[in-house]
HTML snippet that shows the backbone in 3Dmol.js (N, CA, C, O; Angstrom):
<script src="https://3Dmol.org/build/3Dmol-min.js"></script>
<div id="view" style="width:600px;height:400px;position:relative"></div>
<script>
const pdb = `
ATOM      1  N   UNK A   1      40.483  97.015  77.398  1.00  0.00           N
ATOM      2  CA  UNK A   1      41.223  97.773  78.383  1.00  0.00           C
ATOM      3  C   UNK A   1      40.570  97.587  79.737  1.00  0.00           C
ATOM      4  O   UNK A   1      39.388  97.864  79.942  1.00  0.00           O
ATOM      5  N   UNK A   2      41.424  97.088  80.680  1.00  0.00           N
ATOM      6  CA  UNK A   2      40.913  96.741  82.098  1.00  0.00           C
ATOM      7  C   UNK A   2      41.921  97.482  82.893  1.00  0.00           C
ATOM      8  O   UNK A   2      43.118  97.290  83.105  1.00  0.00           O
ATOM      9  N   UNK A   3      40.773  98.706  83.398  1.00  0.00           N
ATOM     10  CA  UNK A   3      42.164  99.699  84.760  1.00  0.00           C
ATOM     11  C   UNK A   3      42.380  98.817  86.254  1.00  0.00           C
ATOM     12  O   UNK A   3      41.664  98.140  86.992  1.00  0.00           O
ATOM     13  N   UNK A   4      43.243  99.085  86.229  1.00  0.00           N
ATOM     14  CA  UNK A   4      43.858  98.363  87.121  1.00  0.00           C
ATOM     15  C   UNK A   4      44.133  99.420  88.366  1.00  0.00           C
ATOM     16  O   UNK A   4      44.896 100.383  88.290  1.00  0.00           O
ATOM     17  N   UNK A   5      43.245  98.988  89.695  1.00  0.00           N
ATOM     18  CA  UNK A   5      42.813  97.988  90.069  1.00  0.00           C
ATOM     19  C   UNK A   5      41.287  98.333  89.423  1.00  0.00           C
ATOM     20  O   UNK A   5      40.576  97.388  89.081  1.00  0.00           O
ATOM     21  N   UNK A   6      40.842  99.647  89.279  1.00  0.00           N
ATOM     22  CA  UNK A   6      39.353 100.206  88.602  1.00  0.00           C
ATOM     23  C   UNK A   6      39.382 101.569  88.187  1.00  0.00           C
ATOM     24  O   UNK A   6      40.401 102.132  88.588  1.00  0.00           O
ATOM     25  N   UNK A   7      38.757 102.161  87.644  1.00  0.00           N
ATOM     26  CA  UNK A   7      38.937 103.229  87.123  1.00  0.00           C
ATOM     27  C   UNK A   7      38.670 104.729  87.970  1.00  0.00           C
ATOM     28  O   UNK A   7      39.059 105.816  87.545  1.00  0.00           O
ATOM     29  N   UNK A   8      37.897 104.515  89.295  1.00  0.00           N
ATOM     30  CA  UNK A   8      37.554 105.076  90.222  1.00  0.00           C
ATOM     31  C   UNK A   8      38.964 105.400  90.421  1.00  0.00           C
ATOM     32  O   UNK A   8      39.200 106.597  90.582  1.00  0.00           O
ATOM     33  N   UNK A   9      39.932 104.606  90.445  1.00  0.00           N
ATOM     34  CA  UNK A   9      41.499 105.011  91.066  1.00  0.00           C
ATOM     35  C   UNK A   9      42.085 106.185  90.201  1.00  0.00           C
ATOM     36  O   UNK A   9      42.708 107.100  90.739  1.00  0.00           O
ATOM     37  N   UNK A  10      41.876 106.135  88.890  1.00  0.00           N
ATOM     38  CA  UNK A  10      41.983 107.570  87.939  1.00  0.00           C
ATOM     39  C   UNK A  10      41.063 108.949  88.615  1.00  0.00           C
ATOM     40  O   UNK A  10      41.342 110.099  88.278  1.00  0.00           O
ATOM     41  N   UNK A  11      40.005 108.653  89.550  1.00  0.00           N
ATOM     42  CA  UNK A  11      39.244 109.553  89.481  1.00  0.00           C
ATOM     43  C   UNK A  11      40.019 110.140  90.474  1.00  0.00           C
ATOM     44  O   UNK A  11      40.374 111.318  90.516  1.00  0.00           O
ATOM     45  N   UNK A  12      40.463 108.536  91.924  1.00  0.00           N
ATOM     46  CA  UNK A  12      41.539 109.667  92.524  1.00  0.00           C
ATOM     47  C   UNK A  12      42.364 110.478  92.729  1.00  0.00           C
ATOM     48  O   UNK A  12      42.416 111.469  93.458  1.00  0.00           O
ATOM     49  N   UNK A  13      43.327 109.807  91.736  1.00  0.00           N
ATOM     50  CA  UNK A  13      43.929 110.642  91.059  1.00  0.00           C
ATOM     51  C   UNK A  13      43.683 112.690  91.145  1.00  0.00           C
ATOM     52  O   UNK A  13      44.300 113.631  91.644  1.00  0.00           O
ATOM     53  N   UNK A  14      42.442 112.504  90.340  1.00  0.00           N
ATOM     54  CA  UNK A  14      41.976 113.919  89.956  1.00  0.00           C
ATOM     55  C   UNK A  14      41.505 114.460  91.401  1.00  0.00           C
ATOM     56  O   UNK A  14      41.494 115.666  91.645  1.00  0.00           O
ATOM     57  N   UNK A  15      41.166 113.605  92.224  1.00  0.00           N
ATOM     58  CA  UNK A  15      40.448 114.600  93.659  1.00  0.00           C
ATOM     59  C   UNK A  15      42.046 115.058  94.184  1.00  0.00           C
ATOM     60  O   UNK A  15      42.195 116.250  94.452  1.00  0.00           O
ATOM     61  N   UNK A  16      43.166 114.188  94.326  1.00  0.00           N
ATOM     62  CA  UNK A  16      44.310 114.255  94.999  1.00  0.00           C
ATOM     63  C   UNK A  16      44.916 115.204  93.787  1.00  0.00           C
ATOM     64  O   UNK A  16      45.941 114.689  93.340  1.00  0.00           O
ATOM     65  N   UNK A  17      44.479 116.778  92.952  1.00  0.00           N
ATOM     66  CA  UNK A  17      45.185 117.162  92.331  1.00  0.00           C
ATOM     67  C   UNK A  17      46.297 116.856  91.438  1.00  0.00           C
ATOM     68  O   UNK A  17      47.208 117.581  91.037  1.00  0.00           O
ATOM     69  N   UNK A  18      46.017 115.558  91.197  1.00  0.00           N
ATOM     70  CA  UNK A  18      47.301 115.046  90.357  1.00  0.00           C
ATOM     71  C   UNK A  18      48.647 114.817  91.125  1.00  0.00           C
ATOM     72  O   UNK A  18      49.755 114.884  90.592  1.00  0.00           O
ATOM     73  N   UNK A  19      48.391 114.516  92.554  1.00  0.00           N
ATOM     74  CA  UNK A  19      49.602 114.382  92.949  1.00  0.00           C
ATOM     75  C   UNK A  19      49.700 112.970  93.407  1.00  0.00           C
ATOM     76  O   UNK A  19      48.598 112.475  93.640  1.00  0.00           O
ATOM     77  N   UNK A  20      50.725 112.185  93.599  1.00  0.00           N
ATOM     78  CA  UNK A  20      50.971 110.683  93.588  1.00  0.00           C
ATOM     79  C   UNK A  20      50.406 109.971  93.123  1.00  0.00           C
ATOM     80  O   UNK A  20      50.033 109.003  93.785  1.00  0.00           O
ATOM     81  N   UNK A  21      50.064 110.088  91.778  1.00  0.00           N
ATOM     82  CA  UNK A  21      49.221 108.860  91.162  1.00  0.00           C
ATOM     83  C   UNK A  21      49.383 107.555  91.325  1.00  0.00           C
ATOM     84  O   UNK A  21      48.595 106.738  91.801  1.00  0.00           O
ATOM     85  N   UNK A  22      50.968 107.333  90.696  1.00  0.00           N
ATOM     86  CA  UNK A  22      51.200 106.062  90.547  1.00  0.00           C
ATOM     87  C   UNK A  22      50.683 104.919  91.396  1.00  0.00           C
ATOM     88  O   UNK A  22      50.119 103.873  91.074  1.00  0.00           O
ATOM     89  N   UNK A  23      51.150 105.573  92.949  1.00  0.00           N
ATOM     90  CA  UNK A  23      50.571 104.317  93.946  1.00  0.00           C
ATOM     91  C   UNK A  23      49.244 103.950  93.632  1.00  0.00           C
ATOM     92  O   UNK A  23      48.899 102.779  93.791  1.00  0.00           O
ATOM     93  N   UNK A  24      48.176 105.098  93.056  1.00  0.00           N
ATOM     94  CA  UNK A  24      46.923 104.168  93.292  1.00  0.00           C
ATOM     95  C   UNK A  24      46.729 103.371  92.507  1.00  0.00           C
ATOM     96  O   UNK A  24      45.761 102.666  92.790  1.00  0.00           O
ATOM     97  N   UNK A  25      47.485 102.997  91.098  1.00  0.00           N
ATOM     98  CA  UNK A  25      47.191 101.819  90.552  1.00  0.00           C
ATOM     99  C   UNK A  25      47.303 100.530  91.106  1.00  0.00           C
ATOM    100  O   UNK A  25      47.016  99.478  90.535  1.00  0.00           O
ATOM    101  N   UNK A  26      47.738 100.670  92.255  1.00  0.00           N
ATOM    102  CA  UNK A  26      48.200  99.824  93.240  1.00  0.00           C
ATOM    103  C   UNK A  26      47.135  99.648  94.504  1.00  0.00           C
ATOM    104  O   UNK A  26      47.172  99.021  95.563  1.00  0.00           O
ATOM    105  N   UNK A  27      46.173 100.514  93.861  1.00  0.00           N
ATOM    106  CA  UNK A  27      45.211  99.961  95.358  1.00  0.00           C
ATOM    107  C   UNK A  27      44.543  98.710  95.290  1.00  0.00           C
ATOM    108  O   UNK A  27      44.896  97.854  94.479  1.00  0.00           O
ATOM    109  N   UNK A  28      43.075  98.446  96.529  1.00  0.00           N
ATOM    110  CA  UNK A  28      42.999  96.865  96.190  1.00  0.00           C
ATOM    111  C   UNK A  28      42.183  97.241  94.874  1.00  0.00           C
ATOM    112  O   UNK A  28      41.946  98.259  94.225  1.00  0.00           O
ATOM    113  N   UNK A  29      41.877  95.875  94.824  1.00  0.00           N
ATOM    114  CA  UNK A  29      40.743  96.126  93.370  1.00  0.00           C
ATOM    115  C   UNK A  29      39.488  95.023  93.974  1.00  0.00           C
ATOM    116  O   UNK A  29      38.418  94.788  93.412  1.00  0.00           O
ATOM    117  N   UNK A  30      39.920  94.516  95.118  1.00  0.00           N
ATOM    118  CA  UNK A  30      38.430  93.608  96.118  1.00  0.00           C
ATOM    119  C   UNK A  30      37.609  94.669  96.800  1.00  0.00           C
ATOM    120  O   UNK A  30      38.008  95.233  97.819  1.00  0.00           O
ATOM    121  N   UNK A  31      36.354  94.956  96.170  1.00  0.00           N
ATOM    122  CA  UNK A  31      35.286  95.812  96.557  1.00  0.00           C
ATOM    123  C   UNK A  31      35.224  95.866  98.342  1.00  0.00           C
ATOM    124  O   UNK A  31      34.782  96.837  98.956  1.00  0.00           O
ATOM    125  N   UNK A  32      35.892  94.315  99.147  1.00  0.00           N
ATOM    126  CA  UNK A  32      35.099  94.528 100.873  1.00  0.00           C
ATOM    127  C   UNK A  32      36.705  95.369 101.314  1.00  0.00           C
ATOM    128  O   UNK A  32      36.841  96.017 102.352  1.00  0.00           O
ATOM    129  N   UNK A  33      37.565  95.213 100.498  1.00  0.00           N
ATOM    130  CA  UNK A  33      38.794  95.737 101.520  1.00  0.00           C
ATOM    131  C   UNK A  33      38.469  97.692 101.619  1.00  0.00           C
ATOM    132  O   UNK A  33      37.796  98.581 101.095  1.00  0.00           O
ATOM    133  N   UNK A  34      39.502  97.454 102.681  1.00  0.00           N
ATOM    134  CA  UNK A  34      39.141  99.401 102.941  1.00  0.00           C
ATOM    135  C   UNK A  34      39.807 100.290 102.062  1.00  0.00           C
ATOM    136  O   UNK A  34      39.516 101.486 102.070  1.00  0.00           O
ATOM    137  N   UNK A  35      40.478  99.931 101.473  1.00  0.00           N
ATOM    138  CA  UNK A  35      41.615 100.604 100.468  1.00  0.00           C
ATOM    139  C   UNK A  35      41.111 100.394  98.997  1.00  0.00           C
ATOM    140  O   UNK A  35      41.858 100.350  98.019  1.00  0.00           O
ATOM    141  N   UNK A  36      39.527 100.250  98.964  1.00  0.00           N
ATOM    142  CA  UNK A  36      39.320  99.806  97.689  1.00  0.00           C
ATOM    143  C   UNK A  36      38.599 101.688  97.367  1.00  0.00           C
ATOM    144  O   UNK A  36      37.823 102.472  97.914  1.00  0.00           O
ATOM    145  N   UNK A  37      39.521 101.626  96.093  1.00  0.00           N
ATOM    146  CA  UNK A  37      39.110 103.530  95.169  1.00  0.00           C
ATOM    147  C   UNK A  37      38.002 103.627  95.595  1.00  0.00           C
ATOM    148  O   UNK A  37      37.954 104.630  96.307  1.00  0.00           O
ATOM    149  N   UNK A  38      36.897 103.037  95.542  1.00  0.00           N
ATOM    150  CA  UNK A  38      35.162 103.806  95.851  1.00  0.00           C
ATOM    151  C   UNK A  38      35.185 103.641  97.115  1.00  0.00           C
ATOM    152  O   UNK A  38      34.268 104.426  97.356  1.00  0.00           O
ATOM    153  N   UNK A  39      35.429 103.333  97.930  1.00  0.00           N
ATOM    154  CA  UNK A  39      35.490 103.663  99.414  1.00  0.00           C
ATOM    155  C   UNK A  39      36.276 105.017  99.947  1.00  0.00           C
ATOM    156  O   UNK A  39      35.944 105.835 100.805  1.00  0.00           O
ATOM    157  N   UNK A  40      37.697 104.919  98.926  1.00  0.00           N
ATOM    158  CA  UNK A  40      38.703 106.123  99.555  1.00  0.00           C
ATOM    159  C   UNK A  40      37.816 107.240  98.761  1.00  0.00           C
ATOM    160  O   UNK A  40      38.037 108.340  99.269  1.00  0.00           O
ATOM    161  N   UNK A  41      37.003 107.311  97.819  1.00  0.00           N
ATOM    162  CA  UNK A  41      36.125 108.449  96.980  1.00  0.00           C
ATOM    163  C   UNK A  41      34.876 108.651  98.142  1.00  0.00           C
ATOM    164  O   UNK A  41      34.995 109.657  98.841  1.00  0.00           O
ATOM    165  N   UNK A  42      34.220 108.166  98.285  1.00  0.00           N
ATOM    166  CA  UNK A  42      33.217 108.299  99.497  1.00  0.00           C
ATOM    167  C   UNK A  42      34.091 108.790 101.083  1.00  0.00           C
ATOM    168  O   UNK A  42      33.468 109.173 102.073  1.00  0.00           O
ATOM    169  N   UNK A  43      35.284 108.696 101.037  1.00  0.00           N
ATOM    170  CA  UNK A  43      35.147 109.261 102.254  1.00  0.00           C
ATOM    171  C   UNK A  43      35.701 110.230 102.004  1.00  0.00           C
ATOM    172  O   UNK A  43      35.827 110.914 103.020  1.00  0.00           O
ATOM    173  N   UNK A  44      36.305 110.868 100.766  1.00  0.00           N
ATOM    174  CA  UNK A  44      36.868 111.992 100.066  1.00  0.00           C
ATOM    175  C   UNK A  44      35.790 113.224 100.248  1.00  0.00           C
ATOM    176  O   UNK A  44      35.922 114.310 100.812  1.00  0.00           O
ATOM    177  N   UNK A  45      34.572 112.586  99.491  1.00  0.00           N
ATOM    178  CA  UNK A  45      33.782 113.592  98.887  1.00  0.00           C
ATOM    179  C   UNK A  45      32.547 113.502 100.396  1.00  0.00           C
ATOM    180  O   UNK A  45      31.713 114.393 100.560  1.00  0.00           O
ATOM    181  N   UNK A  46      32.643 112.503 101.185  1.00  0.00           N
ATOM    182  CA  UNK A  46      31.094 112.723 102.162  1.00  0.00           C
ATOM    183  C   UNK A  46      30.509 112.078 102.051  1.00  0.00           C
ATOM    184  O   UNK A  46      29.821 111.831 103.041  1.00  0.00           O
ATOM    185  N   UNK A  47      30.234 111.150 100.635  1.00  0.00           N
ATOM    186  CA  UNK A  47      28.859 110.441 100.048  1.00  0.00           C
ATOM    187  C   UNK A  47      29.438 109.293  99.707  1.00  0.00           C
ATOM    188  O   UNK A  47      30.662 109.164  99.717  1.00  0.00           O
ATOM    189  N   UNK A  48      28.472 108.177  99.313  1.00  0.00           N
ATOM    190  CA  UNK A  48      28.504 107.374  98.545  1.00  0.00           C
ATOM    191  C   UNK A  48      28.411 107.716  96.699  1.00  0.00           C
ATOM    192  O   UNK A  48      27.277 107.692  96.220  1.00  0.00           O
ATOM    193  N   UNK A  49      29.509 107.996  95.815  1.00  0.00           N
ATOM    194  CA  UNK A  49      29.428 108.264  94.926  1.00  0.00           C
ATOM    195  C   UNK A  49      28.488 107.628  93.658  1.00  0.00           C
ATOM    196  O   UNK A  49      28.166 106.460  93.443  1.00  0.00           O
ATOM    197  N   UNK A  50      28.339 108.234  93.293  1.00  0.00           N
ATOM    198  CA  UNK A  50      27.013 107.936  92.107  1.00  0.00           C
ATOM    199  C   UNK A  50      27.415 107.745  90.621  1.00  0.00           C
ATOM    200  O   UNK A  50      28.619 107.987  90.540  1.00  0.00           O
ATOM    201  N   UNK A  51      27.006 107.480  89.662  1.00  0.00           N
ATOM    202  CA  UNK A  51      27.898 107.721  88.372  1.00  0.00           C
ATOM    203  C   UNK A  51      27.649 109.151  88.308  1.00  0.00           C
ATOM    204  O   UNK A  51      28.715 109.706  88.038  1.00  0.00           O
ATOM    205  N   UNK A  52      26.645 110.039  88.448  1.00  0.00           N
ATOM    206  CA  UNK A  52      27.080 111.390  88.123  1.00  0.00           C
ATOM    207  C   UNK A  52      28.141 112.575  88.772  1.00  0.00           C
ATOM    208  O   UNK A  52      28.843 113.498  88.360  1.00  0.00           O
ATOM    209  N   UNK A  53      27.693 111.766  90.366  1.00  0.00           N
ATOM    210  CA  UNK A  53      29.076 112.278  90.822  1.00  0.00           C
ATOM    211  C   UNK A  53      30.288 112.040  90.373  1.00  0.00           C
ATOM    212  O   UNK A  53      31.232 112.826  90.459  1.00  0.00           O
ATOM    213  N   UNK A  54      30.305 111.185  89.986  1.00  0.00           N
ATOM    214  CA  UNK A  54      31.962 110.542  89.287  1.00  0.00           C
ATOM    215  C   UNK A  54      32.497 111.439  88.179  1.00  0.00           C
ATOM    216  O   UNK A  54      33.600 111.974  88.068  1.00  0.00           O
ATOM    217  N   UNK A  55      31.019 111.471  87.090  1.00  0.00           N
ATOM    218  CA  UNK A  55      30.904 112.422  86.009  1.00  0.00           C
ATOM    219  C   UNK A  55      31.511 113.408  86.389  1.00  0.00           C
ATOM    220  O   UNK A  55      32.610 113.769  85.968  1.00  0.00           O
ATOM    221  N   UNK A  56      30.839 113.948  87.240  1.00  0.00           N
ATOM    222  CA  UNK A  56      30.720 115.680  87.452  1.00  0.00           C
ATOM    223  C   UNK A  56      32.712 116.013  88.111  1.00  0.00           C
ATOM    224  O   UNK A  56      33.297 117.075  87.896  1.00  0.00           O
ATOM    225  N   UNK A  57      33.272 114.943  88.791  1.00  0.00           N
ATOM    226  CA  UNK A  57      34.597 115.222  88.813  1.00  0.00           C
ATOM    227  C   UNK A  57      35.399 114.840  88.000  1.00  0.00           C
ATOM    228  O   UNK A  57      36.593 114.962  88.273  1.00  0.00           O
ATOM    229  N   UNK A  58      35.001 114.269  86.767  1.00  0.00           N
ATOM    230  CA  UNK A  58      36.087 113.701  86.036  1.00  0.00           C
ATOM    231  C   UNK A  58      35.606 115.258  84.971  1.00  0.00           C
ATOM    232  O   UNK A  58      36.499 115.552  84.176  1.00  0.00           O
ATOM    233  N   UNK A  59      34.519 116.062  84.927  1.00  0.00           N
ATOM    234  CA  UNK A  59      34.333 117.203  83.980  1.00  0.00           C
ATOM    235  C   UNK A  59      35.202 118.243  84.830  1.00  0.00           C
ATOM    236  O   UNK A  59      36.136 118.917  84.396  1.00  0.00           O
ATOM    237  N   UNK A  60      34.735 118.232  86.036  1.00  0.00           N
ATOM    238  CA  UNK A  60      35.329 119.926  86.920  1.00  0.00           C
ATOM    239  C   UNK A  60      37.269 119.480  87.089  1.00  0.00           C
ATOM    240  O   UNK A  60      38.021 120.436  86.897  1.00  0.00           O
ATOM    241  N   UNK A  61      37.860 118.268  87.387  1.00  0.00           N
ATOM    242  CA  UNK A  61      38.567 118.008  88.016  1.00  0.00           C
ATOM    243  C   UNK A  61      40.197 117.428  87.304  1.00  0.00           C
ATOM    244  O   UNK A  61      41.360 117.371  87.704  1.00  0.00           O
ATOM    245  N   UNK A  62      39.539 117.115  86.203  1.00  0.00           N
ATOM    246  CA  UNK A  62      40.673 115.692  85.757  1.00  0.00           C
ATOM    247  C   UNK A  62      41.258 116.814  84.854  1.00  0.00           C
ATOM    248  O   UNK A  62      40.535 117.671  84.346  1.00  0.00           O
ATOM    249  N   UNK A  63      42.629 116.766  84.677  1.00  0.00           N
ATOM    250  CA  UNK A  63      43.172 116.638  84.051  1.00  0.00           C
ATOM    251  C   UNK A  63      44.372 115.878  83.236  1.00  0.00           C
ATOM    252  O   UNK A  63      45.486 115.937  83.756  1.00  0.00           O
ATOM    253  N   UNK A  64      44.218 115.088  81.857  1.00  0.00           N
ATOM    254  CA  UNK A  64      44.227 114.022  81.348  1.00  0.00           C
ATOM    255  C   UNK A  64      46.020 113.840  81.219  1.00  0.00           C
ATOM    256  O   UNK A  64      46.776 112.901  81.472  1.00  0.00           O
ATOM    257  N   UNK A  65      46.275 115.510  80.596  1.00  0.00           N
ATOM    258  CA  UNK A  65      48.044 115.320  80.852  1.00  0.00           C
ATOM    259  C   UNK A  65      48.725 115.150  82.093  1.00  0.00           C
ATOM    260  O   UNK A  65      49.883 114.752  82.216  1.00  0.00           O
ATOM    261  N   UNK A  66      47.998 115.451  82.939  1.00  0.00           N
ATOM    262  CA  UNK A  66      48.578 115.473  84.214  1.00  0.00           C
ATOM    263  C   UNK A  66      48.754 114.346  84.987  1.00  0.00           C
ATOM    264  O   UNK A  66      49.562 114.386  85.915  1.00  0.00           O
ATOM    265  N   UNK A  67      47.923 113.029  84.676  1.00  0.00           N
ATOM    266  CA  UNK A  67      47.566 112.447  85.238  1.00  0.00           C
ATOM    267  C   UNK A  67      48.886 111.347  85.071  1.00  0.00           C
ATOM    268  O   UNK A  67      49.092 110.991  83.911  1.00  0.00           O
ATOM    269  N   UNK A  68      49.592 110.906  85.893  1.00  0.00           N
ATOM    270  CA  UNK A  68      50.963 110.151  85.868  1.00  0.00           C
ATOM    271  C   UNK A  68      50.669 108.603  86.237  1.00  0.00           C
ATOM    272  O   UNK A  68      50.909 108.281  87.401  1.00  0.00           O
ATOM    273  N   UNK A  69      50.403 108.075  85.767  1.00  0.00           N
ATOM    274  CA  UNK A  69      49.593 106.551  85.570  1.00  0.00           C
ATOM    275  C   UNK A  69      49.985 106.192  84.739  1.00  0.00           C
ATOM    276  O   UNK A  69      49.732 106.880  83.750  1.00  0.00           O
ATOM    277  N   UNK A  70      50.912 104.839  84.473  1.00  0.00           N
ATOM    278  CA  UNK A  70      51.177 104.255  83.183  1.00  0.00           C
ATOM    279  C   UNK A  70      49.594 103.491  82.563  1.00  0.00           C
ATOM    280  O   UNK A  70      49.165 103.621  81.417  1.00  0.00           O
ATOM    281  N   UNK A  71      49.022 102.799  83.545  1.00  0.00           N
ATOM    282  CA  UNK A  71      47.904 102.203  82.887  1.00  0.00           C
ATOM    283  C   UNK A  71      46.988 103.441  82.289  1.00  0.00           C
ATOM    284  O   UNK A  71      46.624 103.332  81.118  1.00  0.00           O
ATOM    285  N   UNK A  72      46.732 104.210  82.780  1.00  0.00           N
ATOM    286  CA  UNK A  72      45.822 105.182  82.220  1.00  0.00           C
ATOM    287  C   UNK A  72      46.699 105.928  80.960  1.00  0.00           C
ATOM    288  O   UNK A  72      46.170 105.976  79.849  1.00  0.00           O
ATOM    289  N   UNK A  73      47.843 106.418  81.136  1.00  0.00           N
ATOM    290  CA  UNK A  73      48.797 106.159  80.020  1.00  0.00           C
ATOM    291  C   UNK A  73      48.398 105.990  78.490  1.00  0.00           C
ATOM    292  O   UNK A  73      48.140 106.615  77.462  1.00  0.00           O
ATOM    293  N   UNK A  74      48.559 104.337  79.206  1.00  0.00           N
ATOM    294  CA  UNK A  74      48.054 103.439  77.906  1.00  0.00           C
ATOM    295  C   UNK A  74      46.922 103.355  77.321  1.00  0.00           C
ATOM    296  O   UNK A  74      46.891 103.101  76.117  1.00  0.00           O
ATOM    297  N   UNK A  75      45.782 103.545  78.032  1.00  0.00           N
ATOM    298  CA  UNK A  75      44.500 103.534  77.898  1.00  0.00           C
ATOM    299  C   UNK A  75      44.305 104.836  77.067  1.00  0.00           C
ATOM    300  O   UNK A  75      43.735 104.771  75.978  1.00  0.00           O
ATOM    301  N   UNK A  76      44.839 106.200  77.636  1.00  0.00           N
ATOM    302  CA  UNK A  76      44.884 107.099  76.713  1.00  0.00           C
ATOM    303  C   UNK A  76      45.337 107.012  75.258  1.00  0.00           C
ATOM    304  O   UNK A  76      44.711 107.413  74.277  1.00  0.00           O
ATOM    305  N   UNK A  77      46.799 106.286  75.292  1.00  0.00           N
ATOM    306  CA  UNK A  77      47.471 106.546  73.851  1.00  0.00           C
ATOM    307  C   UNK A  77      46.449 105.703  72.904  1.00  0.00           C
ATOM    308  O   UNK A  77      46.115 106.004  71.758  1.00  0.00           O
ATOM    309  N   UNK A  78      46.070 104.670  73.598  1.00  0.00           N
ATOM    310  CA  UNK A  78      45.396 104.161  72.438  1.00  0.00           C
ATOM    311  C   UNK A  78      43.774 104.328  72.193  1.00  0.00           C
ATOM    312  O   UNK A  78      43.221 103.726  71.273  1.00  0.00           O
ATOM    313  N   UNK A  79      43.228 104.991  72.880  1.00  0.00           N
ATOM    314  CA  UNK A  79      42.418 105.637  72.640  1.00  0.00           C
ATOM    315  C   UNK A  79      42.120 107.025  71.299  1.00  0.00           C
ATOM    316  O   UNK A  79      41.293 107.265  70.419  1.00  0.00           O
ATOM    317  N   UNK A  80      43.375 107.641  71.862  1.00  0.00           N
ATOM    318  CA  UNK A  80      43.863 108.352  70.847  1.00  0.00           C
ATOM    319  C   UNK A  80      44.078 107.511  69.514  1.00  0.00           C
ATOM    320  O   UNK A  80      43.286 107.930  68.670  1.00  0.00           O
ATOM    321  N   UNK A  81      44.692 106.703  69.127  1.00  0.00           N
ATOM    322  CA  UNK A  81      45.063 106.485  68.020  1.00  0.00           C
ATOM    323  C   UNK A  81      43.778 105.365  67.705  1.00  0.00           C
ATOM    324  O   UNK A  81      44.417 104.576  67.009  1.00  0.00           O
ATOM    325  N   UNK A  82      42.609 104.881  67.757  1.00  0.00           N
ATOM    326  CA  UNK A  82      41.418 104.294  67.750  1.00  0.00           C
ATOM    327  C   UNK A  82      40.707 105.920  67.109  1.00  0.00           C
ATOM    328  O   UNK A  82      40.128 105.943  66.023  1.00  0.00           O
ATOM    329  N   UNK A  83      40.861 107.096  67.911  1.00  0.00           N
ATOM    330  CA  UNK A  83      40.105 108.022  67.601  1.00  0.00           C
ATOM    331  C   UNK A  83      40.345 108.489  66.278  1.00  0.00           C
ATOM    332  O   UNK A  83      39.376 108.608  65.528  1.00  0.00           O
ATOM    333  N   UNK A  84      41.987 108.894  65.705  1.00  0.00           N
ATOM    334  CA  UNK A  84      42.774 108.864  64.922  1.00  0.00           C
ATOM    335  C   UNK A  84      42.494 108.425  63.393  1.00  0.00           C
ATOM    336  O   UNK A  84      42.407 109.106  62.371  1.00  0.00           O
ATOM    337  N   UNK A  85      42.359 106.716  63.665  1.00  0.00           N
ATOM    338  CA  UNK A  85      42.038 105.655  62.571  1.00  0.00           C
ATOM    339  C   UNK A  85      40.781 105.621  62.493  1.00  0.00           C
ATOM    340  O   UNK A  85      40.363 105.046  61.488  1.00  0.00           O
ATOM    341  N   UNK A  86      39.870 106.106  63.323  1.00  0.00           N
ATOM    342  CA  UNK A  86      38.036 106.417  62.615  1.00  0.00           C
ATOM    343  C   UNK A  86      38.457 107.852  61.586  1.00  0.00           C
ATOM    344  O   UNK A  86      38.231 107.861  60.376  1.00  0.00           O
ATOM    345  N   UNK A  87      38.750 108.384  61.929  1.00  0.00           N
ATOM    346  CA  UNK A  87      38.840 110.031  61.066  1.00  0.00           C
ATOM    347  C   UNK A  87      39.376 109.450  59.928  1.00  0.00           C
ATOM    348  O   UNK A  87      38.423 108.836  59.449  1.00  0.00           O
ATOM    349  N   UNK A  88      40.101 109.321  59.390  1.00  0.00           N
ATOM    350  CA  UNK A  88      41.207 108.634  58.323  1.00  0.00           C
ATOM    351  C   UNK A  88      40.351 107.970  57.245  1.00  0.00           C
ATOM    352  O   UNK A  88      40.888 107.375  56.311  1.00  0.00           O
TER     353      UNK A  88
END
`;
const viewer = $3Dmol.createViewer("view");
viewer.addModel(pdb, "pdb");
viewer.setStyle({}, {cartoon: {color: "spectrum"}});
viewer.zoomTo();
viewer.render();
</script>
């Protein structure tokens, strides 16, 4: 599973309350452009984000039904059903 353009774009998602997701699967996914998710997250939050910062909003922030992303979507359903077929 490869998020498209990165997975930071799910995180935006969660800072932007779950509202317009879809476009950000659509942001760049080239680290120098300005529109790349960890740039629009750093100027979100103040900082240069960290993995725990990332952590700490995907625990306080995300919510997983809410989140309107077909790629993340997908990444979910089958996650789920991977989780599913270990139990079994």
């Amino acid at each position: 599973m490869v998020p498209k353009p990165t997975s930071e774009a799910w995180i935006l998602c969660c800072l932007g309350r779950h509202q317009h997701c879809k476009k950000l699967e659509n942001l760049a996914g080239n680290e120098v452009s300005d529109e790349h998710p960890k740039k629009i997250i750093q100027k979100k939050i103040g900082e240069k984000p960290t993995m725990e910062t990332l952590i700490k909003i995907v625990d306080e922030q995300c919510e997983p039904d809410k989140m309107d992303m077909p790629i993340f979507q997908n990444f979910k359903i089958n996650l789920e059903s991977v989780i599913k077929a270990s139990y079994f």
